[in-house]
C-alpha atoms as an extended CHARMM CRD file, in Angstrom:
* protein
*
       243  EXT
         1         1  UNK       CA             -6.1070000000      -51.2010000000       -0.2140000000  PROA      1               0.0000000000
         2         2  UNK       CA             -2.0770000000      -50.1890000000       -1.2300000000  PROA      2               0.0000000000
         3         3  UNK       CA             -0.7480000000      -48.8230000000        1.8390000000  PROA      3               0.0000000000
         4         4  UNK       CA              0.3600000000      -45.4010000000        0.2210000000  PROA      4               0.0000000000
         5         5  UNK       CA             -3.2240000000      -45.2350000000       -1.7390000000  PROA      5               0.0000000000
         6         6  UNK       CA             -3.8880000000      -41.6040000000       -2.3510000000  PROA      6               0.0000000000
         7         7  UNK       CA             -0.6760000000      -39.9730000000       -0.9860000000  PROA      7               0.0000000000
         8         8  UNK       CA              1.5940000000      -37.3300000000       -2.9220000000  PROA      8               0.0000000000
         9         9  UNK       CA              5.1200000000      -37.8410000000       -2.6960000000  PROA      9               0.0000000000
        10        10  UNK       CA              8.4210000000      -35.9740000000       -3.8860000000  PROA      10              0.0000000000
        11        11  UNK       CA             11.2950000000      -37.6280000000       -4.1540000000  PROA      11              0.0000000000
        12        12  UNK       CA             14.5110000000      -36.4750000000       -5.2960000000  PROA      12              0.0000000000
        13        13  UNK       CA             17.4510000000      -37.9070000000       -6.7960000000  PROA      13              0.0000000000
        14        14  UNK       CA             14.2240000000      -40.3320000000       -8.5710000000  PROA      14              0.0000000000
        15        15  UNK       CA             15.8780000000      -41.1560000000      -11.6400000000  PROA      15              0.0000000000
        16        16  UNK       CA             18.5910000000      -43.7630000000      -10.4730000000  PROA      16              0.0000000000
        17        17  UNK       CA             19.4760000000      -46.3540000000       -7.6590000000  PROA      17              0.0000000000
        18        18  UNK       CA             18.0960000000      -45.5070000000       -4.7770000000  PROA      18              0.0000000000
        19        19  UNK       CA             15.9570000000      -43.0070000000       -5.5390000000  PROA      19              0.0000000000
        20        20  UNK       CA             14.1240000000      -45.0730000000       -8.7270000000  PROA      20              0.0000000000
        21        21  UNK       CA             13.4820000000      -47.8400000000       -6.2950000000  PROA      21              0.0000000000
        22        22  UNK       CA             11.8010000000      -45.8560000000       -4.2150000000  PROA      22              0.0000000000
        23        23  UNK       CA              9.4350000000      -44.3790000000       -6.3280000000  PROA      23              0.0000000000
        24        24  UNK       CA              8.8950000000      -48.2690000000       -7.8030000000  PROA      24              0.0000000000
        25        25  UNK       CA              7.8670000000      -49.0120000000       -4.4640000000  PROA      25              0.0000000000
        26        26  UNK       CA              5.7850000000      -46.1450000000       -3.8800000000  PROA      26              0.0000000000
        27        27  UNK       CA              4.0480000000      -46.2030000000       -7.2250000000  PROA      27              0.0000000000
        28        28  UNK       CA              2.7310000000      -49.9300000000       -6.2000000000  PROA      28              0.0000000000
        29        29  UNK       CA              1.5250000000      -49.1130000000       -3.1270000000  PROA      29              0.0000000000
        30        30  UNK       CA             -0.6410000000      -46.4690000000       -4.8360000000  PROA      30              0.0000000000
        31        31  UNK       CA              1.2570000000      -43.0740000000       -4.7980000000  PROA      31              0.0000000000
        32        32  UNK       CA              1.0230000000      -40.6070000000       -6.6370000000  PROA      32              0.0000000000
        33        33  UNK       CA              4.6160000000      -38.5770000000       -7.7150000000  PROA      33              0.0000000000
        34        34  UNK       CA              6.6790000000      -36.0180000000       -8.1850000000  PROA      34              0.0000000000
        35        35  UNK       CA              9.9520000000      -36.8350000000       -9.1650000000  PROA      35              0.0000000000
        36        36  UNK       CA             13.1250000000      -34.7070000000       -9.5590000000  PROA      36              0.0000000000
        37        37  UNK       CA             16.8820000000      -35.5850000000      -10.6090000000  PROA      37              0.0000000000
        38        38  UNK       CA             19.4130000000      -33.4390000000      -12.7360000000  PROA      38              0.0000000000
        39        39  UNK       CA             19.8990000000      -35.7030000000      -15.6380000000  PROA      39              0.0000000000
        40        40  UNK       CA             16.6450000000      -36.1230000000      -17.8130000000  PROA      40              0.0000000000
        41        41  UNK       CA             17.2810000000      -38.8840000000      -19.8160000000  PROA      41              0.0000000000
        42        42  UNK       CA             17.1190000000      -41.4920000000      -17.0270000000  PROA      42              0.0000000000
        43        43  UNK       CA             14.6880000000      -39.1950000000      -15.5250000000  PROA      43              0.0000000000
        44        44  UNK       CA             12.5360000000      -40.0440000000      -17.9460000000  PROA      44              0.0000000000
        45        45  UNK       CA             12.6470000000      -43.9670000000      -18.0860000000  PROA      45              0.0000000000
        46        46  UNK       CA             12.6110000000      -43.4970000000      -14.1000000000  PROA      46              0.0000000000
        47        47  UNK       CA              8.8510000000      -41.9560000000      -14.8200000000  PROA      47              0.0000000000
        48        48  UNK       CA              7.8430000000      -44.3880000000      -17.6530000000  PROA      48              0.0000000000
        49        49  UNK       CA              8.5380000000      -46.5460000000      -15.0450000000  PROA      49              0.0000000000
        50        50  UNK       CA              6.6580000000      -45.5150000000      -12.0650000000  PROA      50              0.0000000000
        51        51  UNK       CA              3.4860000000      -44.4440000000      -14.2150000000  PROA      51              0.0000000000
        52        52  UNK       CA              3.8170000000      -48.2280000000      -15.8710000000  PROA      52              0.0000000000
        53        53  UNK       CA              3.1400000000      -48.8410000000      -11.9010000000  PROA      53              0.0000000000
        54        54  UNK       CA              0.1940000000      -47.3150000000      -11.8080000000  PROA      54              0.0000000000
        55        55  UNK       CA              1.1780000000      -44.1430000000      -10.6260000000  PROA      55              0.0000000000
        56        56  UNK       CA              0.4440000000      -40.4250000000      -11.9060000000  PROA      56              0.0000000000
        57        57  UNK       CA              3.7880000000      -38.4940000000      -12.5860000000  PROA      57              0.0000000000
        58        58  UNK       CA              4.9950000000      -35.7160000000      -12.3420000000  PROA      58              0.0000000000
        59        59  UNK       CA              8.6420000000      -34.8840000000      -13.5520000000  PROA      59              0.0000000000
        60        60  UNK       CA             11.2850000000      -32.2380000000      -13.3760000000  PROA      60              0.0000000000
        61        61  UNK       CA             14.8670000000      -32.5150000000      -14.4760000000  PROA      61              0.0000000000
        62        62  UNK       CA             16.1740000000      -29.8670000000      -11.8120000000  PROA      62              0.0000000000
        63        63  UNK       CA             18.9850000000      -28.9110000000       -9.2690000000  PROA      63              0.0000000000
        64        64  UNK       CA             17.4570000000      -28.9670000000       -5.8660000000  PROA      64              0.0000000000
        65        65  UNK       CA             20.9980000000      -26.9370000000       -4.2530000000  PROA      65              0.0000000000
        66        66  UNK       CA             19.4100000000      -24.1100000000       -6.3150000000  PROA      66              0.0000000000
        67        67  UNK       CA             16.7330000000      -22.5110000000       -3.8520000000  PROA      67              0.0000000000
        68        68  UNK       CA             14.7710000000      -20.8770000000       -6.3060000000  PROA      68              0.0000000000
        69        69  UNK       CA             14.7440000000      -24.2220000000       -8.5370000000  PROA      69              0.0000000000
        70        70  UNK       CA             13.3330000000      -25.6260000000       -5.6030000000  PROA      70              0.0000000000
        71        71  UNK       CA             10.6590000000      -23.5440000000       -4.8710000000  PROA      71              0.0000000000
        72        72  UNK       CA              9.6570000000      -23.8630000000       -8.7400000000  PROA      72              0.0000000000
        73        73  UNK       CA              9.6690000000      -28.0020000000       -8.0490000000  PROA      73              0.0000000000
        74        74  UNK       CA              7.4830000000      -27.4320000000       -4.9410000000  PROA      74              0.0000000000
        75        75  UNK       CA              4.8870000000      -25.0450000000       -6.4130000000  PROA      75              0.0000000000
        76        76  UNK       CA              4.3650000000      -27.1060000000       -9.4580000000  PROA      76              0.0000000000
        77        77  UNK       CA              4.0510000000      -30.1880000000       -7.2550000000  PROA      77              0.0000000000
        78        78  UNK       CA              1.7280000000      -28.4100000000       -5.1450000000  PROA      78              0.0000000000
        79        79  UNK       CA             -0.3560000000      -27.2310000000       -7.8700000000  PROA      79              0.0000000000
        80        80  UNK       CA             -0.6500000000      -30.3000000000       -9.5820000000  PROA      80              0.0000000000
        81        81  UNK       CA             -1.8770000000      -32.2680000000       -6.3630000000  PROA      81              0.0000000000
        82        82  UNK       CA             -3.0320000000      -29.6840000000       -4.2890000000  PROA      82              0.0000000000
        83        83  UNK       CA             -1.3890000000      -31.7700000000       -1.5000000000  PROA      83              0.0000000000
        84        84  UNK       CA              2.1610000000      -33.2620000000       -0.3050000000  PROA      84              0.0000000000
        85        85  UNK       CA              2.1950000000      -35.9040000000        2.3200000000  PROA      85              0.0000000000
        86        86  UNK       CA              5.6200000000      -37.1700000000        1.4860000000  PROA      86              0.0000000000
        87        87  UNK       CA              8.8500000000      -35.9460000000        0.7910000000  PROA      87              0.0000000000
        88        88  UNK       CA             11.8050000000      -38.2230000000        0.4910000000  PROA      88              0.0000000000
        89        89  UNK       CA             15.2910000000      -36.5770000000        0.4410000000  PROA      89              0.0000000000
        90        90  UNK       CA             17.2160000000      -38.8450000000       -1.2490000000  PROA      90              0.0000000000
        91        91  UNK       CA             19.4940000000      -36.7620000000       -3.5410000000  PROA      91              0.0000000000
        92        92  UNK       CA             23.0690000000      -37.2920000000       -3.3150000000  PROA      92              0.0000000000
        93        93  UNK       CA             26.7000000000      -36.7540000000       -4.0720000000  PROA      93              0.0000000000
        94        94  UNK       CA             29.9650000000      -38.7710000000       -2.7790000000  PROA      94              0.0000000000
        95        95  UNK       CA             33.3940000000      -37.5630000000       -3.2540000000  PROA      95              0.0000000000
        96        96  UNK       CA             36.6230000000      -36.9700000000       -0.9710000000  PROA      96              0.0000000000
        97        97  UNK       CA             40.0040000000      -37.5480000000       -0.7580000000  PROA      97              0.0000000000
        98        98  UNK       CA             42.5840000000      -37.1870000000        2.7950000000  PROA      98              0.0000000000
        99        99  UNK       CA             42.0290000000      -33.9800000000        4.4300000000  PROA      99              0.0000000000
       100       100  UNK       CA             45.1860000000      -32.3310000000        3.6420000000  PROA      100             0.0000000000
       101       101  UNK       CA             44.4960000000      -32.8310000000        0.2320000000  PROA      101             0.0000000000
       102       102  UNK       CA             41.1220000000      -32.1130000000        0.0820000000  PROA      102             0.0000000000
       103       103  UNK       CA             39.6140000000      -30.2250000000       -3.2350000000  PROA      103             0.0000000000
       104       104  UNK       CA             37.5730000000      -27.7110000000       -1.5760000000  PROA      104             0.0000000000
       105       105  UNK       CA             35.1910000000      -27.3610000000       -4.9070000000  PROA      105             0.0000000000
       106       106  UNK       CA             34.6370000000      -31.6310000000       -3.7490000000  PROA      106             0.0000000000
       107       107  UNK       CA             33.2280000000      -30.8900000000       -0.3460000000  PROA      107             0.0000000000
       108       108  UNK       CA             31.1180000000      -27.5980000000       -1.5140000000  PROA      108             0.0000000000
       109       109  UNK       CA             29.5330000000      -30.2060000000       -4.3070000000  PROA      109             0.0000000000
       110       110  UNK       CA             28.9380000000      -32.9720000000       -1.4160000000  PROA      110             0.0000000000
       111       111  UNK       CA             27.4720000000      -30.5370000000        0.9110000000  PROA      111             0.0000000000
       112       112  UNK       CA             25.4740000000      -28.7170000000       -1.0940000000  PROA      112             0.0000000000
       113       113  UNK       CA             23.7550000000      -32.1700000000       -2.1840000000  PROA      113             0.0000000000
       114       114  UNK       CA             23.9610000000      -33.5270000000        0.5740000000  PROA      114             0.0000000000
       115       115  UNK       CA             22.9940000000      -30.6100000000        3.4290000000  PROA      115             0.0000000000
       116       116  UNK       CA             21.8110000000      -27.6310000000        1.2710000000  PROA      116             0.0000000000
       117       117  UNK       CA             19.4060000000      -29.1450000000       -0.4200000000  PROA      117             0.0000000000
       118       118  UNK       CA             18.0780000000      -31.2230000000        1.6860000000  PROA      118             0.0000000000
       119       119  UNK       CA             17.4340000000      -27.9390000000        4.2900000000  PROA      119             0.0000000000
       120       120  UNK       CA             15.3630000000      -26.2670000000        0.9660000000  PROA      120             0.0000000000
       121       121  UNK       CA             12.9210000000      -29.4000000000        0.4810000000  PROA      121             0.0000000000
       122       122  UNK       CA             12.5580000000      -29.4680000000        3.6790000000  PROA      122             0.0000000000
       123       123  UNK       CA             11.8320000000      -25.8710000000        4.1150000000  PROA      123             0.0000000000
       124       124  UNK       CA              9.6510000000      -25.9030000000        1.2000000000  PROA      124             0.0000000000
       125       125  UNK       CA              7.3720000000      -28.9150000000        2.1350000000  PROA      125             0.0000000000
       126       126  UNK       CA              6.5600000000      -27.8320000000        6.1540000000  PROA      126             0.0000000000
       127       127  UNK       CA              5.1720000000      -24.3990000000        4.4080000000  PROA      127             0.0000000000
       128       128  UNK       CA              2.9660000000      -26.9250000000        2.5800000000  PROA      128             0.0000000000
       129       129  UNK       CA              2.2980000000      -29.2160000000        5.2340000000  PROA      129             0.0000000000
       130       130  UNK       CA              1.7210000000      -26.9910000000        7.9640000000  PROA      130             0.0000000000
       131       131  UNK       CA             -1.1520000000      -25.6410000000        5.5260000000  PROA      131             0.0000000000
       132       132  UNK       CA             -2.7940000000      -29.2290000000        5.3000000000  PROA      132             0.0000000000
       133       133  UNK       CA             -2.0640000000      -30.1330000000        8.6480000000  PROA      133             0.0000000000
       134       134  UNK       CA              0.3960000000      -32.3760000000        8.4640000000  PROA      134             0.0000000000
       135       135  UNK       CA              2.9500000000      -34.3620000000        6.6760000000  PROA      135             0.0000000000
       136       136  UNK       CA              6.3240000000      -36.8970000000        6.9300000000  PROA      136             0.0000000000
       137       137  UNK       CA              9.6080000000      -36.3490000000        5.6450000000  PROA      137             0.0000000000
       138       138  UNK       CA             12.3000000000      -39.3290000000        4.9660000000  PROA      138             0.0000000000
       139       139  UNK       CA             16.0100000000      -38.4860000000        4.6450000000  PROA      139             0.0000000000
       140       140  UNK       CA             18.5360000000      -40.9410000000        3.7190000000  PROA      140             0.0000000000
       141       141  UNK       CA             21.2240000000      -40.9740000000        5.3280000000  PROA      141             0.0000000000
       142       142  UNK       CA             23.8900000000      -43.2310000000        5.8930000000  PROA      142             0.0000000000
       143       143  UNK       CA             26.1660000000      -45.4800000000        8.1810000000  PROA      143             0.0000000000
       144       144  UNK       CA             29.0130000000      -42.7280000000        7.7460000000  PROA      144             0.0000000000
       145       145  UNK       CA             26.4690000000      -40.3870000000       10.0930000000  PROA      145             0.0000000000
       146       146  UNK       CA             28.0540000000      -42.7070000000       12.8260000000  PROA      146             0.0000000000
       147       147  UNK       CA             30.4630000000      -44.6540000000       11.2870000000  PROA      147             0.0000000000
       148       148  UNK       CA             32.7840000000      -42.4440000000        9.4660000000  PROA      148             0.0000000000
       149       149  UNK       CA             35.6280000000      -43.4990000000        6.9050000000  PROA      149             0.0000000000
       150       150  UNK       CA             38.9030000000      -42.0490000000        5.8090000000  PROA      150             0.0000000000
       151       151  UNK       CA             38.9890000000      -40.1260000000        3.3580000000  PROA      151             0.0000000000
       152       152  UNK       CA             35.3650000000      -38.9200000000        2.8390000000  PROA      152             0.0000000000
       153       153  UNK       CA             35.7020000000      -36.0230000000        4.9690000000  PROA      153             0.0000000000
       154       154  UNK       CA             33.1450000000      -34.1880000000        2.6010000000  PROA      154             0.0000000000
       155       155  UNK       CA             30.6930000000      -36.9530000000        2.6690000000  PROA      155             0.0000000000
       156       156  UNK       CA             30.8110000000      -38.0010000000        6.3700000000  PROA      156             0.0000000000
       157       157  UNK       CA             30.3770000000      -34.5810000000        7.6210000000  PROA      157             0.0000000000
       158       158  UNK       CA             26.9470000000      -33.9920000000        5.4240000000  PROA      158             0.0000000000
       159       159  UNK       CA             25.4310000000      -36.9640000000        6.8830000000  PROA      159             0.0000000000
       160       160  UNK       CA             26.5710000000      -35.9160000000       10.4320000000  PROA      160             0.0000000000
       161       161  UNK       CA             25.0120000000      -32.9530000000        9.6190000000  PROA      161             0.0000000000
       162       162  UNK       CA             21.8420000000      -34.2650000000        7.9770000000  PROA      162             0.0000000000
       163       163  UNK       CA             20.8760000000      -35.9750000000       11.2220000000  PROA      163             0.0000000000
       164       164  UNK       CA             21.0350000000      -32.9470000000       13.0770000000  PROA      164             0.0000000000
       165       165  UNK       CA             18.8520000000      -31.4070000000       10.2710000000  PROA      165             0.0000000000
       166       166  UNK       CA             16.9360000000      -34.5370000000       11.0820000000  PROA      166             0.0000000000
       167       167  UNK       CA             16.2330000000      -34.4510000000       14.1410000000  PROA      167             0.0000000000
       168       168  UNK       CA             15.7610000000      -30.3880000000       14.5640000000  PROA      168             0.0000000000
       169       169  UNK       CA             12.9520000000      -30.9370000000       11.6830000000  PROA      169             0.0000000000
       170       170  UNK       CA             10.8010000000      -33.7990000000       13.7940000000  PROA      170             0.0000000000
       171       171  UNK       CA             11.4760000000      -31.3270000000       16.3720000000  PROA      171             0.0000000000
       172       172  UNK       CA              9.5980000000      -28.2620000000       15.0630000000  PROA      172             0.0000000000
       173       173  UNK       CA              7.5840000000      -30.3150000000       13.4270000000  PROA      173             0.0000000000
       174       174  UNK       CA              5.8480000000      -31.8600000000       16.5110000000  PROA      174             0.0000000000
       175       175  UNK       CA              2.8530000000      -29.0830000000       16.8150000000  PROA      175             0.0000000000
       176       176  UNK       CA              2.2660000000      -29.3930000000       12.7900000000  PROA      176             0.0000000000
       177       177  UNK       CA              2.0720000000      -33.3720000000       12.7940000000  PROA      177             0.0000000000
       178       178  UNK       CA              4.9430000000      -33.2630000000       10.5820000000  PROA      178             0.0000000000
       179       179  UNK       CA              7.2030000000      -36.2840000000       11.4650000000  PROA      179             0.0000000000
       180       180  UNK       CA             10.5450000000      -36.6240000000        9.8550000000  PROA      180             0.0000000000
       181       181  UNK       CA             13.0130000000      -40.2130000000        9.8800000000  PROA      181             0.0000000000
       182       182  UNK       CA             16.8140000000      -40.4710000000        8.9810000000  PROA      182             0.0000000000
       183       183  UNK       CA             17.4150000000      -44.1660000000        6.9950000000  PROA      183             0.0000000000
       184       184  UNK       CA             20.9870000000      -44.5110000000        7.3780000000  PROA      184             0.0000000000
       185       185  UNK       CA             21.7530000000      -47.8130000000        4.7960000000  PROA      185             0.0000000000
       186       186  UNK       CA             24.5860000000      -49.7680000000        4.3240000000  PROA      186             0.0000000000
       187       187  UNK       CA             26.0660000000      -50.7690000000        1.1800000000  PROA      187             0.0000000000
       188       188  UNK       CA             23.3810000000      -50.6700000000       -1.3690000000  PROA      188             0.0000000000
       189       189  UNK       CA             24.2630000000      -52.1090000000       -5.4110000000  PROA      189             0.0000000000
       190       190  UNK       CA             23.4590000000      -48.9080000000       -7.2360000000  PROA      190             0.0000000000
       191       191  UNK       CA             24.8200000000      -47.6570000000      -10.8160000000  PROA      191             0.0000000000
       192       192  UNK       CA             28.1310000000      -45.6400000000       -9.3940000000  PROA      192             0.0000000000
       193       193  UNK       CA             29.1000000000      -49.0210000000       -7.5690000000  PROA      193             0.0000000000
       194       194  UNK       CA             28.5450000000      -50.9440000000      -10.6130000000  PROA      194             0.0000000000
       195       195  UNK       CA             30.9450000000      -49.1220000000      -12.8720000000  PROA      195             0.0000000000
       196       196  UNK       CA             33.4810000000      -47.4650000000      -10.3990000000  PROA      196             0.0000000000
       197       197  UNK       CA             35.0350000000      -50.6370000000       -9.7890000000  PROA      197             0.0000000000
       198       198  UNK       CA             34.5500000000      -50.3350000000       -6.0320000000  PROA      198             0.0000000000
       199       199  UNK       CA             32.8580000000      -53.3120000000       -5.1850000000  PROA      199             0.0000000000
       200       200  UNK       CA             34.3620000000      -56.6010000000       -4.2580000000  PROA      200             0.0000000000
       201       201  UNK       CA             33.2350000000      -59.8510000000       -5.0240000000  PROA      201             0.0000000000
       202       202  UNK       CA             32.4230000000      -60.7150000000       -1.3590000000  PROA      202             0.0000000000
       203       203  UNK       CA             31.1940000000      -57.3590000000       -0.1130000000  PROA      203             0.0000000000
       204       204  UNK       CA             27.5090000000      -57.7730000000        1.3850000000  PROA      204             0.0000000000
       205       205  UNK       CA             25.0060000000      -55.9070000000       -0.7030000000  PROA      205             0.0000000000
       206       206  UNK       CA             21.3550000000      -54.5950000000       -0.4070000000  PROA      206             0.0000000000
       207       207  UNK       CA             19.3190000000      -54.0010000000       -3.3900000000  PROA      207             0.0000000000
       208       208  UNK       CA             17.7280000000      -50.4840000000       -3.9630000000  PROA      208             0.0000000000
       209       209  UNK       CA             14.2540000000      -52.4600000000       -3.9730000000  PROA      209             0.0000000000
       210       210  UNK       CA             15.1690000000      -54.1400000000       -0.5690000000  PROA      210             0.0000000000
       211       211  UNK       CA             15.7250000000      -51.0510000000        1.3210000000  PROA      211             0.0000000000
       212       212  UNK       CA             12.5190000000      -49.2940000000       -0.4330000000  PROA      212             0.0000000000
       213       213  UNK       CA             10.3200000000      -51.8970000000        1.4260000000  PROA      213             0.0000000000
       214       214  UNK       CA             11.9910000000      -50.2220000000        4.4820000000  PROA      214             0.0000000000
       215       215  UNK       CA             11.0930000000      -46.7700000000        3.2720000000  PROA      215             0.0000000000
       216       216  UNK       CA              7.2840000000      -47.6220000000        2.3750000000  PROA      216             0.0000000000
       217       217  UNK       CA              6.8580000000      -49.2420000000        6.0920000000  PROA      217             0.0000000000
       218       218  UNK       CA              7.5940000000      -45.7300000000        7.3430000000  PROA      218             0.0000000000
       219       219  UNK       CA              5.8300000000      -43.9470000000        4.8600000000  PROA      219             0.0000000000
       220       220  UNK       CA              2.5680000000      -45.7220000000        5.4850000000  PROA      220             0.0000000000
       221       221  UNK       CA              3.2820000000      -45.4470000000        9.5200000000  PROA      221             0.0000000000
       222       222  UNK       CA              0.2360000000      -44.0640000000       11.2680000000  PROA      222             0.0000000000
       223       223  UNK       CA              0.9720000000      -40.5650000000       11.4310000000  PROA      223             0.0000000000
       224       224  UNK       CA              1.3430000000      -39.7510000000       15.0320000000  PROA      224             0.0000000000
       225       225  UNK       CA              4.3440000000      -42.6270000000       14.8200000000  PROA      225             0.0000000000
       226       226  UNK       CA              7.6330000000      -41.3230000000       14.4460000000  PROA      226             0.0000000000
       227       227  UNK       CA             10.9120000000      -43.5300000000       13.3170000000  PROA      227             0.0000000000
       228       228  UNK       CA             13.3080000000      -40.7770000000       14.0840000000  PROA      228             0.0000000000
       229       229  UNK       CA             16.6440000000      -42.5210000000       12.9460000000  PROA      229             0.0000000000
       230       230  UNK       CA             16.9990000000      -46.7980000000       12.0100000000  PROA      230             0.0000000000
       231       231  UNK       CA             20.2140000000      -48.3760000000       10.5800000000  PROA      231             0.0000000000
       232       232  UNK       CA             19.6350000000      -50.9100000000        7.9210000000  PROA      232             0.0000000000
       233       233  UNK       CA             22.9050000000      -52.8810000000        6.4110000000  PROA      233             0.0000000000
       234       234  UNK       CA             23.3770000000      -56.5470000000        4.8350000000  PROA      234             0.0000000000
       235       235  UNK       CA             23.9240000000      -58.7730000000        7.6810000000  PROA      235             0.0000000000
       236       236  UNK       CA             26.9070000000      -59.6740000000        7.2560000000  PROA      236             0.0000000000
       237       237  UNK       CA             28.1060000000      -56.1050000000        6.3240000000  PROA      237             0.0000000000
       238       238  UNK       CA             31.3930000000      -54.4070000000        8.8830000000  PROA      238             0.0000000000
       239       239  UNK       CA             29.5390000000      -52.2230000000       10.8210000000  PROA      239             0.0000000000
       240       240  UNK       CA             30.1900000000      -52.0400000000       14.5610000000  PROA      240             0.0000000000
       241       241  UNK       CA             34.4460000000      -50.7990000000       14.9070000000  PROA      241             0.0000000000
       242       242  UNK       CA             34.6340000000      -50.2440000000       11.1660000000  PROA      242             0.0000000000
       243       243  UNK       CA             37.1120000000      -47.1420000000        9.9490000000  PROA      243             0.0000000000
């Protein structure tokens, strides 16, 4: 039996990197989907994809910083399914610059992807799972949540703030058996690394497939098992005193 057999997920951000490779993994360990990113086109082959998995898709090219938009994404899923176990807040945006310079249209973007919209999913999925008794929510964080680097003022304090989101979420959600996990990864080879030019030769990678294994072993946890926050980086990735 797949370990995710039966569940409903929603996962946002879907169509690329991270996002994709966790619905891959989901799909083959028998989920079913709902899958949400901005740009439809890769939306698309993101949900050929998954259903080519075995998994039954559903699909909606939306903007989850836009509450009502998200309440439209949650309804539909919610119709379709009648159910949602899982909902993995992936979406994200990265941009900065040094403080003093700071573009303040960049850090509205980041935290809006990054904070807002997580906070409406989230909202929008304990309604449902405090109706069915219970559910688990995964946000993915990152190493800058503890780790910060110059520069990314915009994109260091979401993920500060996402793990207070975190953590206040597995905290009401303790009398509804809805858990809730912060993944903070490391440096993982998605598209925008690919063709921004920022990656070295000799800078430690994870793939998006290697980190969804780590996602799927929380999403198939029993549910009265919590992982409230776990750090996951290539090995020989600067970590501990990095800046």
């Amino acid at each position: 039996m797949a370990r995710l057999d039966g569940k409903v997920a929603l996962i946002t951000g879907a169509s690329k990197g991270l996002g994709r490779g966790i619905a891959r993994a989901f799909a083959r360990e028998g989920a079913n989907l709902a899958m949400v990113a901005r740009d439809p086109k890769p939306l698309a082959v993101a949900v050929k994809e998954a259903a080519g998995l075995g998994a039954e898709v559903i699909s909606r090219a939306g903007d989850v910083t836009d509450a009502g938009e998200v309440e439209r994404i949650f309804a539909e899923t919610e119709k379709r399914f009648a159910r949602l176990d899982l909902l993995v807040n992936n979406a994200g945006a990265f941009d900065g610059g040094p403080i003093d310079e700071l573009d303040i249209e960049a850090w509205n973007k980041v935290i809006a992807t990054n904070l807002t919209a997580p906070l409406l999913c989230t909202k929008a999925a304990m309604r449902i799972m405090k109706r069915q008794g219970g559910g688990r929510i995964i946000n993915i964080g990152s190493i800058s949540a503890s780790r910060v680097r110059p520069g990314m003022a915009p994109y260091n304090a979401s993920k500060h703030g996402l793990w207070g989101l975190t953590q206040t979420t597995a905290l009401e959600g303790r009398d509804h058996a809805i858990t809730c996990s912060m993944v903070n990864p490391g440096n993982i080879l998605v598209e925008r690394r690919q063709t921004s030019g920022r990656v070295q030769d000799d800078e430690p990678m994870m793939t998006p497939d290697e980190l969804a294994e780590l996602i799927v072993t929380i999403a198939a946890l029993p549910p009265h098992v919590e992982v409230l926050e776990t750090t996951v980086i290539p090995h020989r990735q600067l970590y501990v005193g990095r800046g």
